[in-house]
Gaussian input, Z-matrix of N, CA and C with variables (Angstrom, degrees):
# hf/3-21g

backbone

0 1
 N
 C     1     B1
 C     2     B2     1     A1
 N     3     B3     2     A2     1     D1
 C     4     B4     3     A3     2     D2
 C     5     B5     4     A4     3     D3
 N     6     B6     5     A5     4     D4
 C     7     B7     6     A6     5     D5
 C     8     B8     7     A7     6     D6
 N     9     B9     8     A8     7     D7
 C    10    B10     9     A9     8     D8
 C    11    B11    10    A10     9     D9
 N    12    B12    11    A11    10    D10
 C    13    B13    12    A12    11    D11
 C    14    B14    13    A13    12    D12
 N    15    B15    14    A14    13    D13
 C    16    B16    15    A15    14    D14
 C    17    B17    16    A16    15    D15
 N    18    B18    17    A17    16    D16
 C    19    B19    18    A18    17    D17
 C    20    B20    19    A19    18    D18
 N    21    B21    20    A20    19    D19
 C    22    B22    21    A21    20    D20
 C    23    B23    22    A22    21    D21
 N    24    B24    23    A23    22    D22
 C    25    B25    24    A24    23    D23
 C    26    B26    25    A25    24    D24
 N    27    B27    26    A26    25    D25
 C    28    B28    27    A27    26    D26
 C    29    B29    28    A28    27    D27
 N    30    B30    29    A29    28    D28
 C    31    B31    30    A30    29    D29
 C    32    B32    31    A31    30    D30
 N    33    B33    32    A32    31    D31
 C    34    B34    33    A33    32    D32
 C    35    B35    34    A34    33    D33
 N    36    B36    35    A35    34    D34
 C    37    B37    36    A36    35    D35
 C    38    B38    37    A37    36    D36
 N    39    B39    38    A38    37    D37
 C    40    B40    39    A39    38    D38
 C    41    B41    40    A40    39    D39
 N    42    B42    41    A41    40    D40
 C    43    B43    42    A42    41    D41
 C    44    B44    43    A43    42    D42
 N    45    B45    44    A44    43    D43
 C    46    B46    45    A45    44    D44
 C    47    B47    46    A46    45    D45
 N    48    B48    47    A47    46    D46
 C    49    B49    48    A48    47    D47
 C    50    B50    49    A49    48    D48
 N    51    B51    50    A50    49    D49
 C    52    B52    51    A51    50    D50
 C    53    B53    52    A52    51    D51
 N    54    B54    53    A53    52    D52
 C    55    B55    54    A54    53    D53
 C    56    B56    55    A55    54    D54
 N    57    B57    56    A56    55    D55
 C    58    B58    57    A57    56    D56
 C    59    B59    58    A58    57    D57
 N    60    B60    59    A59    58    D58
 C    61    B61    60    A60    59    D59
 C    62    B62    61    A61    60    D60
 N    63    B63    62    A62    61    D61
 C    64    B64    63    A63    62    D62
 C    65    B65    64    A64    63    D63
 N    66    B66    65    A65    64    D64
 C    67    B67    66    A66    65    D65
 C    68    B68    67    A67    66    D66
 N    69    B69    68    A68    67    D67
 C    70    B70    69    A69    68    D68
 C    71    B71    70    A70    69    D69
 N    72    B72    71    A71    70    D70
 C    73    B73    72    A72    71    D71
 C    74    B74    73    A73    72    D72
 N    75    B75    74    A74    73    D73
 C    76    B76    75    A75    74    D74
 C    77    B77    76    A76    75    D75
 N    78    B78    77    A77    76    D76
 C    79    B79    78    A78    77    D77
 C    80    B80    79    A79    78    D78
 N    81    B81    80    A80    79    D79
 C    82    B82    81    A81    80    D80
 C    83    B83    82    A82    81    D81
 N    84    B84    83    A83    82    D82
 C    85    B85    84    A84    83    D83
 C    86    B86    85    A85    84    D84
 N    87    B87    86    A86    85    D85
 C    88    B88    87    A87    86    D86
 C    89    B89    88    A88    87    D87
 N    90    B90    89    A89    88    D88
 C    91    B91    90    A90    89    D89
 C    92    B92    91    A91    90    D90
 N    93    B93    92    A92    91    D91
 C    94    B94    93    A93    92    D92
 C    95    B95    94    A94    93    D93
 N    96    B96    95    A95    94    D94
 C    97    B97    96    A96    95    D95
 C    98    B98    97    A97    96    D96
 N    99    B99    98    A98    97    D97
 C   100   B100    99    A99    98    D98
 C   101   B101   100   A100    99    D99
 N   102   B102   101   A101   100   D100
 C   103   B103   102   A102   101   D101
 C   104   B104   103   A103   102   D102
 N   105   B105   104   A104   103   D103
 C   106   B106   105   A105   104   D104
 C   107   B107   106   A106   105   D105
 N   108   B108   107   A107   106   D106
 C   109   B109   108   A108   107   D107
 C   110   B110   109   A109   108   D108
 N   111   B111   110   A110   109   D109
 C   112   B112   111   A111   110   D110
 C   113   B113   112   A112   111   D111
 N   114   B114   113   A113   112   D112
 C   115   B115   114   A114   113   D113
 C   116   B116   115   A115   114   D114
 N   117   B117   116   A116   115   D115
 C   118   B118   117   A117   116   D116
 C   119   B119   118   A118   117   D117
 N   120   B120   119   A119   118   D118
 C   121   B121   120   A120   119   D119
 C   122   B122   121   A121   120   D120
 N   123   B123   122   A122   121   D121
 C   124   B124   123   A123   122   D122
 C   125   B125   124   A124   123   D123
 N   126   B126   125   A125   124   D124
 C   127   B127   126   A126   125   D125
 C   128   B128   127   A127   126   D126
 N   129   B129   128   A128   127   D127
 C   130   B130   129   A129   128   D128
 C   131   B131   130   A130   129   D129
 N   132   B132   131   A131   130   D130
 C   133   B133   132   A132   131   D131
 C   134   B134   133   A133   132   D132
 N   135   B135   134   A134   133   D133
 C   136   B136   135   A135   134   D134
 C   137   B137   136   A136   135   D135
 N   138   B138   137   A137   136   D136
 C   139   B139   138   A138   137   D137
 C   140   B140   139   A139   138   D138
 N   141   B141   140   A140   139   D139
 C   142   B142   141   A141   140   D140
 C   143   B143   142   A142   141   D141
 N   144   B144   143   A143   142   D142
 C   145   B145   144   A144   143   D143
 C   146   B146   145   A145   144   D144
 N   147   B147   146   A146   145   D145
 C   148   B148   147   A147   146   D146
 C   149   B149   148   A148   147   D147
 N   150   B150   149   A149   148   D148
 C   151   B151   150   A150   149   D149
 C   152   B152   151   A151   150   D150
 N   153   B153   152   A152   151   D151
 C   154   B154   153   A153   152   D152
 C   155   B155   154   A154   153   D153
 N   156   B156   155   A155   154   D154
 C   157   B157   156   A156   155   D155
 C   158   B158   157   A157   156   D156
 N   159   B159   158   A158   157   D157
 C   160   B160   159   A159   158   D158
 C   161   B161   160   A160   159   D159
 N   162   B162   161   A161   160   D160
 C   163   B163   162   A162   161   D161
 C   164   B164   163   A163   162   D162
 N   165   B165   164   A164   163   D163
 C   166   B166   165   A165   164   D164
 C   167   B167   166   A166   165   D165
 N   168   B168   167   A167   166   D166
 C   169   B169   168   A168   167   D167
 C   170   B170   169   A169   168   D168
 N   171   B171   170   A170   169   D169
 C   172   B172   171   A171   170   D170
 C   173   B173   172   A172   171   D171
 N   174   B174   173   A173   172   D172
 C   175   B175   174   A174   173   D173
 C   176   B176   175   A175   174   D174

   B1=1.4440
   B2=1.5138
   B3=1.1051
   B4=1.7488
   B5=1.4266
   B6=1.5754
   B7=1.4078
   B8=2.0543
   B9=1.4999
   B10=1.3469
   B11=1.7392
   B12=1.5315
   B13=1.2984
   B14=1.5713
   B15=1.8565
   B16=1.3710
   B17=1.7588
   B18=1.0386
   B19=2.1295
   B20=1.7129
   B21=1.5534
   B22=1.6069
   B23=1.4688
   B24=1.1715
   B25=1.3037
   B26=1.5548
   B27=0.9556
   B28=1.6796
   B29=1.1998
   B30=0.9073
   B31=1.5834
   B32=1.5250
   B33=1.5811
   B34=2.0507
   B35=2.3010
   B36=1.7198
   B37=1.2765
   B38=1.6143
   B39=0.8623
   B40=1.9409
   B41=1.6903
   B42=1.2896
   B43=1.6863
   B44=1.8750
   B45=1.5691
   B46=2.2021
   B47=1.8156
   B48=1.3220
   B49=1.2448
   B50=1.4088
   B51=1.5281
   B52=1.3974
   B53=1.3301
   B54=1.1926
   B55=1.3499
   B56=1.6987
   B57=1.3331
   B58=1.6985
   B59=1.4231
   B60=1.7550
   B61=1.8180
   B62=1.6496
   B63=1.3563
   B64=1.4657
   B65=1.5279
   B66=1.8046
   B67=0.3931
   B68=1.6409
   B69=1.9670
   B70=1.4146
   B71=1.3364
   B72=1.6061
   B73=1.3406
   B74=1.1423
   B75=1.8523
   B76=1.4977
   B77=1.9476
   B78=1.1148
   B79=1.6712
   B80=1.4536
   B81=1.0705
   B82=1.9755
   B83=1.5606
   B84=1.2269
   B85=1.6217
   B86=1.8749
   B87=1.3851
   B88=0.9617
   B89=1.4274
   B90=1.7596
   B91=1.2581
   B92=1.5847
   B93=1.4679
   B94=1.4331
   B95=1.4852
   B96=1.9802
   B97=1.4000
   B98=1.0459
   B99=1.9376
   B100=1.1293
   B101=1.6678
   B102=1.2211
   B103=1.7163
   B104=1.6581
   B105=0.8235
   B106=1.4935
   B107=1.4237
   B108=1.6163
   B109=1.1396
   B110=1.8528
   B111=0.7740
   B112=1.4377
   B113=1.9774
   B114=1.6294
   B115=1.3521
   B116=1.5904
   B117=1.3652
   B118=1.6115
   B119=1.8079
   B120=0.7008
   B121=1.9255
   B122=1.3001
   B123=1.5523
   B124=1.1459
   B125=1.4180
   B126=1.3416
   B127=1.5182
   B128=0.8230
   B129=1.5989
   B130=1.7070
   B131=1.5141
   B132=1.8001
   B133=1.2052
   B134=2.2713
   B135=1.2507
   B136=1.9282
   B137=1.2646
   B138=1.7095
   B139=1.0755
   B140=1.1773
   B141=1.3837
   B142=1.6009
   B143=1.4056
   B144=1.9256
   B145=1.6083
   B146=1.5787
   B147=1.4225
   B148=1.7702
   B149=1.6522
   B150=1.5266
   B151=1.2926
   B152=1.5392
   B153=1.6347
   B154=1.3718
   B155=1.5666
   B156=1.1729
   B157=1.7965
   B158=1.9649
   B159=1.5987
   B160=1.2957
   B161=1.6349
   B162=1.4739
   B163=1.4673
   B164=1.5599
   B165=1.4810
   B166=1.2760
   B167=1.2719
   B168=1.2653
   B169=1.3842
   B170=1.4962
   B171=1.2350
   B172=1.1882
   B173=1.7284
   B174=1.3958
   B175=1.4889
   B176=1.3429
   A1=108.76
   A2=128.55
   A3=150.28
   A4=88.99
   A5=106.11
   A6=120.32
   A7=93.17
   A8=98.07
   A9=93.95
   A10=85.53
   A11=126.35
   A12=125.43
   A13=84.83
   A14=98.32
   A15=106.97
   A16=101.94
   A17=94.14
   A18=90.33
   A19=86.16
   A20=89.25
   A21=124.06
   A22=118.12
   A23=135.04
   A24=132.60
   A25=105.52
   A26=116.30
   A27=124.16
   A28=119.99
   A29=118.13
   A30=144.22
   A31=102.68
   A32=107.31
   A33=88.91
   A34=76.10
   A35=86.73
   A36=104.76
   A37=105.72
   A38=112.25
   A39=117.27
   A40=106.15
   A41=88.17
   A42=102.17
   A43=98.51
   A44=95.99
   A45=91.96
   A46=80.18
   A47=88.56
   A48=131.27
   A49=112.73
   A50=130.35
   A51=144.57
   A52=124.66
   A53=149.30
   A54=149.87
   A55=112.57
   A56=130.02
   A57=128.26
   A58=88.03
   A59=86.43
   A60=119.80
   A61=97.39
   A62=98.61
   A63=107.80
   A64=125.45
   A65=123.66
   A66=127.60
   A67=126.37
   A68=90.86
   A69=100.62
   A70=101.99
   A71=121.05
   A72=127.30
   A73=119.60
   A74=126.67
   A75=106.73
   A76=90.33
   A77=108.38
   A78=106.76
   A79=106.56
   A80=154.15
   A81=160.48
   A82=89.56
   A83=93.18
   A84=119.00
   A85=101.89
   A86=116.26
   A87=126.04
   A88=110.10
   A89=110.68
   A90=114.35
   A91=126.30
   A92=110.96
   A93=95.65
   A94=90.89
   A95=104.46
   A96=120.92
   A97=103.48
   A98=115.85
   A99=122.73
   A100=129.73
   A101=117.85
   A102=123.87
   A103=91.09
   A104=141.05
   A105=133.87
   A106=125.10
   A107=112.46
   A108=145.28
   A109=100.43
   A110=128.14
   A111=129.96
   A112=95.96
   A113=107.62
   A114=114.97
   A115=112.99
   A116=106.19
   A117=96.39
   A118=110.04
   A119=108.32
   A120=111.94
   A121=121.25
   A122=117.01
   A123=139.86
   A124=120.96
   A125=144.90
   A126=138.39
   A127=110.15
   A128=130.42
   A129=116.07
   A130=77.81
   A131=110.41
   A132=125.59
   A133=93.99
   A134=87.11
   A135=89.74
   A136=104.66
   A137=140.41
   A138=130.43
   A139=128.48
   A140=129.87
   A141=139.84
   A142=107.13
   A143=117.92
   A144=114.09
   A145=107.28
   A146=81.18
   A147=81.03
   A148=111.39
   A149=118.90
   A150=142.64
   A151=123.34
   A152=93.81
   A153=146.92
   A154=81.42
   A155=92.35
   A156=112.15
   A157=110.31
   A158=99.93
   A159=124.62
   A160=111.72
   A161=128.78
   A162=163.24
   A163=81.67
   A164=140.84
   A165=150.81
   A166=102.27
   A167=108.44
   A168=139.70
   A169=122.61
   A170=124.09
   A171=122.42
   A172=90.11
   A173=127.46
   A174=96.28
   A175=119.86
   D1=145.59
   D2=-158.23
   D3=-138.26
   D4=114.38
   D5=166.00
   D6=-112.65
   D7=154.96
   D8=-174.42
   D9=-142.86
   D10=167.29
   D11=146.93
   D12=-150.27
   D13=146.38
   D14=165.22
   D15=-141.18
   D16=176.94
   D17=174.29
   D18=-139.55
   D19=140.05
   D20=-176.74
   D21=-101.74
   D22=116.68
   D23=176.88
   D24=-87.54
   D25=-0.53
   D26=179.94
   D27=179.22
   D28=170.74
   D29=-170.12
   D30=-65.58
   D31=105.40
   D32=-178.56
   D33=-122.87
   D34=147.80
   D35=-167.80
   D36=-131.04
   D37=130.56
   D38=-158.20
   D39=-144.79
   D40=165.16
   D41=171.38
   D42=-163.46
   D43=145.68
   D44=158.12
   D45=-150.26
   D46=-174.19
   D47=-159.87
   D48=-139.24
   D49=130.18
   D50=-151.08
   D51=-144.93
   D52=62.81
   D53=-160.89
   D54=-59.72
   D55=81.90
   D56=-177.13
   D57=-55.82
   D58=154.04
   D59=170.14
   D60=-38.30
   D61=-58.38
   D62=-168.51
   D63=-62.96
   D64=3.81
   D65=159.80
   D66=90.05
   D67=5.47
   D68=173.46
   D69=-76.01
   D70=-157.54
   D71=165.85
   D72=-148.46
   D73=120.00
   D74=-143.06
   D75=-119.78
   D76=160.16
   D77=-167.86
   D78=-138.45
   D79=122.63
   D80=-160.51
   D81=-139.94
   D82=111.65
   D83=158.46
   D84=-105.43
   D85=119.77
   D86=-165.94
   D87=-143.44
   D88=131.35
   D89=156.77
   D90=-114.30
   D91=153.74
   D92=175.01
   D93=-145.83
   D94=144.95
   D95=168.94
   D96=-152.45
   D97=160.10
   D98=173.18
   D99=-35.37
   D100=-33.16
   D101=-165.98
   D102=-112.04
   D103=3.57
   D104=164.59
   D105=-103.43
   D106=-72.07
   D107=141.36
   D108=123.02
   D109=-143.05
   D110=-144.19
   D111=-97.66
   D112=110.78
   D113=-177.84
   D114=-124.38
   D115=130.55
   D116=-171.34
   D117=-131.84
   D118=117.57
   D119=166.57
   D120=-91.92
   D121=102.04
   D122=170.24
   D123=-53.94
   D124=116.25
   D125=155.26
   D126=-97.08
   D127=144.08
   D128=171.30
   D129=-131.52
   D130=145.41
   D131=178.56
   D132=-97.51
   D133=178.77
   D134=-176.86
   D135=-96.27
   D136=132.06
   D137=161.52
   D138=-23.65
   D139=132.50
   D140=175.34
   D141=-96.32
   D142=120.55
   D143=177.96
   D144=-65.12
   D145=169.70
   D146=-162.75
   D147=-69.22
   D148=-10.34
   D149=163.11
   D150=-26.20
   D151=-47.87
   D152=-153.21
   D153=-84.46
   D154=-76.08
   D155=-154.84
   D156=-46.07
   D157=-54.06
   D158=176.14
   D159=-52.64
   D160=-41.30
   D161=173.43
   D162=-54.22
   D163=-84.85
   D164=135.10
   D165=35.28
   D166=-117.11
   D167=173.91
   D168=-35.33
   D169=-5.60
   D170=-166.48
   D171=-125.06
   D172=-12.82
   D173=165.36
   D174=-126.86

């Protein structure tokens, strides 16, 4: 477990992008401010077969 505390003088507003082993793809749109503190919304997309992936890459 990862405990964190920070203090915010403003509103900082973010996003990244994460490719799992498995080949899902996971995305955190996240805000953090002093009176809230650190909030994140997870998407996870569904793994793509490698079928998929190759289909991809080739056009």
């Amino acid at each position: 477990m990862v405990t964190a505390t920070a203090v915010f003088s403003s509103t900082e507003v973010g996003q990244y992008t994460l490719v799992e082993p498995d080949g899902s793809i996971r995305t955190v749109d996240y805000t953090a401010d002093k009176h809230n503190g650190f909030n994140a919304v997870v998407h996870r997309t569904a793994p793509i077969s490698q079928h998929e992936a190759a289909h991809l890459h080739h056009h």
